[in-house]
N, C-alpha and C positions, 0 to 999 in steps of 0.2 A: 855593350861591352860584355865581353863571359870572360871565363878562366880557363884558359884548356890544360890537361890533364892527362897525362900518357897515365895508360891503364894495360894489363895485360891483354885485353880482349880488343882492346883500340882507343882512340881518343875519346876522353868524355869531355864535352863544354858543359862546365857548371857555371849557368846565367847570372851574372850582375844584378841585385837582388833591388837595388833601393826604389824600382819603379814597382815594388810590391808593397813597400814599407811608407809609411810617414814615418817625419823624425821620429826617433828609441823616445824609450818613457822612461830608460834609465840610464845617468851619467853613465856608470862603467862602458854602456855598449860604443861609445865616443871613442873610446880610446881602442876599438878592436880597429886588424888593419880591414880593408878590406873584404879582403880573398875570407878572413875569420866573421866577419859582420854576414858575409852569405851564407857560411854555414849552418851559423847558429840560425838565420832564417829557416833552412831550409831541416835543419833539428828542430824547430817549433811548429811547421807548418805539418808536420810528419806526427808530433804530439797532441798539434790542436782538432786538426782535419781526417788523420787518421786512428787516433786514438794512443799510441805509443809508437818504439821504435826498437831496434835493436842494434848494439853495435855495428855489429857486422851488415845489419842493412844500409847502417849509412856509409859503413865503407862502399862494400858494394854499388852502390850509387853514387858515389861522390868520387869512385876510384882514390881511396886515401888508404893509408894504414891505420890497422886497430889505434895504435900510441897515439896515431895525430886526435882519432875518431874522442880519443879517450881524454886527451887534453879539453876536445871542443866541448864535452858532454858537464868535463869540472868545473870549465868556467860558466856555463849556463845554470848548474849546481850553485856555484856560488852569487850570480846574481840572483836566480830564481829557483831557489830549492823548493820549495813550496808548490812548485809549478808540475813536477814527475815523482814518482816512485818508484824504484827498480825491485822489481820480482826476481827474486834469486832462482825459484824454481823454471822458471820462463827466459831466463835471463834477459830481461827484456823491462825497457821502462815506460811507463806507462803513466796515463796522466791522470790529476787526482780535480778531486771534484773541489781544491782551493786555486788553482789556474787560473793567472791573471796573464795574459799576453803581453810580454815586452816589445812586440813589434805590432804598429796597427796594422789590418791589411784589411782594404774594400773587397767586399761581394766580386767583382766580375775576376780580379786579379786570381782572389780564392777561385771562383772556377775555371777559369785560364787553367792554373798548377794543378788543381783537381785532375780535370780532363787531358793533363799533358802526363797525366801517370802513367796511362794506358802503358800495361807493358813492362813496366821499371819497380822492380823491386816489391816492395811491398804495398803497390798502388793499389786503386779501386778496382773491385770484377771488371773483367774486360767486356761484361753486357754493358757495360754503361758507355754509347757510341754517341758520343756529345762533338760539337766544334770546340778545336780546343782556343778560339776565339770568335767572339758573338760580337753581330752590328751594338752599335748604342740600344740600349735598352730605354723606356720610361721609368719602368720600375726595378729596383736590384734589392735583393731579401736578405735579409740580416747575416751577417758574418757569424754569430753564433749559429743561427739556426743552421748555415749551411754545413758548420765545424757540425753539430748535433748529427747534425743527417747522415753525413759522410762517413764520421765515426760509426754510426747505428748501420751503416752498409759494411763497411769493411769486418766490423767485429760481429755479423749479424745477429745483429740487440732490435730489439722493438723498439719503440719510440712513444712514451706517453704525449700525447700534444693537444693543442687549444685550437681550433678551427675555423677559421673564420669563414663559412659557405655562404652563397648569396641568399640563403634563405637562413642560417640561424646559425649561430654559435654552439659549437660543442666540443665538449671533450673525446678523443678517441687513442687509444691503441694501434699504433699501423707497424708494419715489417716493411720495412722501405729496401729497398736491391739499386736502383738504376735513377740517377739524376740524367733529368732531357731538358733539352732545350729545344722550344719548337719555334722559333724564328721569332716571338713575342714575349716570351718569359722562362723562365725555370719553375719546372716541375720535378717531382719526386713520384716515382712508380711504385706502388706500395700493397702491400695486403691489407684491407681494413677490418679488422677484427668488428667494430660495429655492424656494417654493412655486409660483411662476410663474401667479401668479393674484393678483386682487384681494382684499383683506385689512380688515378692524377691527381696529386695534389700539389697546388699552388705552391712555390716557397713563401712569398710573401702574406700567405694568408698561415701560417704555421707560427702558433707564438706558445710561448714558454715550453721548448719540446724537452723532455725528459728523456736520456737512453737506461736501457732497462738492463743495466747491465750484467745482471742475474739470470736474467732469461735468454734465449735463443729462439731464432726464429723455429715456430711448428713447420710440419713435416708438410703440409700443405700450403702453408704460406711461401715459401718457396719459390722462385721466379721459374723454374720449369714445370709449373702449374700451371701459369697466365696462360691461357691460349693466345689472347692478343700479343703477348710478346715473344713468343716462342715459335708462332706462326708467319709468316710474308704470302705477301701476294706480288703481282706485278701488273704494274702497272702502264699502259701503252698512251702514249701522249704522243696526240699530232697536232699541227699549224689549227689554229680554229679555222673552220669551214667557213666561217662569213667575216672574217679579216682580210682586208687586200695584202698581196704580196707575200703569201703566204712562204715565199722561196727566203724573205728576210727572215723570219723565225727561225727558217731550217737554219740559217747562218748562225744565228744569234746564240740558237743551243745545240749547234752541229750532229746535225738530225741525223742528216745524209737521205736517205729517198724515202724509207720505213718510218716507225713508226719510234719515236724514243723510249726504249723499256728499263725501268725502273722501276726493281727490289726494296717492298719495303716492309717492316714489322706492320702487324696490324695493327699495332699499340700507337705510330703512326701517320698512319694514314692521312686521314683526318685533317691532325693539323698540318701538312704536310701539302696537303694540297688547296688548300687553303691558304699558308703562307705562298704557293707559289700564283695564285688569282689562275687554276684550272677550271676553266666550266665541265661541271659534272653531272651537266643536264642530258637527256636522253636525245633530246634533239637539237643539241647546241646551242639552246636559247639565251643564255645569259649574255646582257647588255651592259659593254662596256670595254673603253679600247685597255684595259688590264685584261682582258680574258684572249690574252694571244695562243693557248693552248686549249686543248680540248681533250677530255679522257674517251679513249675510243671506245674502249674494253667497259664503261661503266657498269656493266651489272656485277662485276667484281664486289662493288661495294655493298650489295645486298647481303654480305656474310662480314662488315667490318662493323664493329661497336659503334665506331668515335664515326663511321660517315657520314652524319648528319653535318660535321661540321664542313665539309666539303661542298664550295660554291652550288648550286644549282641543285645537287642532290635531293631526291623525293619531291621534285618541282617545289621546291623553297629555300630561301637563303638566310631563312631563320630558323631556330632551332630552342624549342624549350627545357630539353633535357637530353642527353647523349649519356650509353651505357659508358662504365669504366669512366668518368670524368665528374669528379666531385665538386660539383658548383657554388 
């Protein structure tokens, strides 16, 4: 169910909200109608995820009037004052570090709406090219951490945080830009000021993150630094050579006669082809009926960071440490 909404530039559908929310944590929101109960979702998630809002952006987005914008803003005032503070000078409200969420909302839900900003209003950088819905996951990373993240992207703040690497716990400093999803988990693309190079970091490995909101990202931490992300290659993917029926694969990912080419960041690669089971051996060797594809082009990967994580790559399908991927 959405709301549709004559706007002057066209129709806006503002989405039916309660498949984001578990039941409110506060009586008052019971008595909102509807159409008002998605607003104010979509007033908190603009607070929590992005750090503040401004009237006029959630007109703009919502295709409403400042009066209506202004009504929804008093009543979430009056449940939860506590929750924003408005800058006179910025006109703009912004949220305070006593924020308590009246609505729950799970991990994947939050990056569903995350990733469906691209584009609208006062969303995420449009570098951040996510599905804006992901298979089942095993693991999904704290709703804070992601609100943390997201905000330290939008308002580009640093991020103090706790680390949980497969070799040791620590504390680090990172400038995070670009939330990914590589078909297994969510990561965060990030500067790390420890390591002084660009980084993957785990969500779920990210605890008590801190945004720095005094500071701004440095001039080199910057996402048009990364070589891995600022750079693509391409990629030529054909039927593997020792699979039968090679003419069903051309079906399956409509190949057509050639070779299937596919643009990707460097940043990646990696996992990229790996989620898809590409043999990226030299001589097709990799065993096993997942390896329906084959990378023709392989020595492409001799200048990608993460390619060690790509099947067959360097003749091994195991890998003890990959540049840009914090373990």
């Amino acid at each position: 169910m959405s709301y549709r909404i004559q706007t002057p530039v066209g129709v806006l559908y503002l989405p039916e909200t309660s498949h984001l929310v578990s039941k409110p944590m506060h009586p008052s929101i019971a008595e909102l109608s509807a159409a008002q109960h998605a607003r104010l979702v979509h007033l908190e998630m603009n607070l929590r995820f992005i750090g503040g809002f401004s009237r006029q952006v959630l007109a703009d987005e919502q295709g409403m009037h400042g009066n209506a914008i202004t009504r929804d803003v008093k009543i979430y005032r009056t449940i939860a004052g506590d929750n924003l503070a408005y800058d006179v000078t910025a006109k703009h409200y912004r949220i305070t570090d006593r924020f308590t969420p009246l609505f729950e909302v799970n991990a994947s839900k939050a990056l569903a709406w995350l990733t469906n900003r691209q584009g609208q209003g006062e969303g995420l950088p449009s570098a951040i090219g996510v599905p804006s819905s992901a298979p089942l996951q095993l693991s999904q990373p704290s709703t804070d951490t992601i609100a943390a993240i997201s905000r330290a992207i939008h308002g580009q703040h640093p991020v103090h945080i706790e680390y949980e690497s497969l070799r040791e716990k620590s504390e680090r400093v990172i400038s995070p830009y670009a939330l990914v999803n590589n078909g297994l988990r969510w990561h965060v693309r990030a500067f790390d000021r420890k390591a002084q190079e660009f980084r993957d970091f785990v969500l779920t490995r990210i605890q008590s993150p801190s945004v720095l909101t005094r500071e701004e990202f440095q001039l080199h931490e910057q996402s048009h630094f990364d070589a891995a992300w600022t750079n693509s290659v391409e990629l030529q993917l054909i039927p593997h050579p020792d699979r039968p029926r090679p003419e069903v694969t051309r079906l399956d990912y409509a190949m057509g006669e050639g070779p299937m080419r596919v643009t990707l960041r460097w940043a990646e690669v990696g996992y990229t082809l790996r989620q898809w089971n590409v043999d990226c051996s030299m001589d097709h060797s990799m065993v096993g009926v997942e390896f329906r594809l084959w990378l023709a082009n392989h020595e492409v990967l001799n200048s990608i960071p993460n390619a060690l994580l790509a099947p067959g790559f360097g003749g091994s399908t195991t890998q003890s440490a990959v540049v840009g991927i914090d373990q």
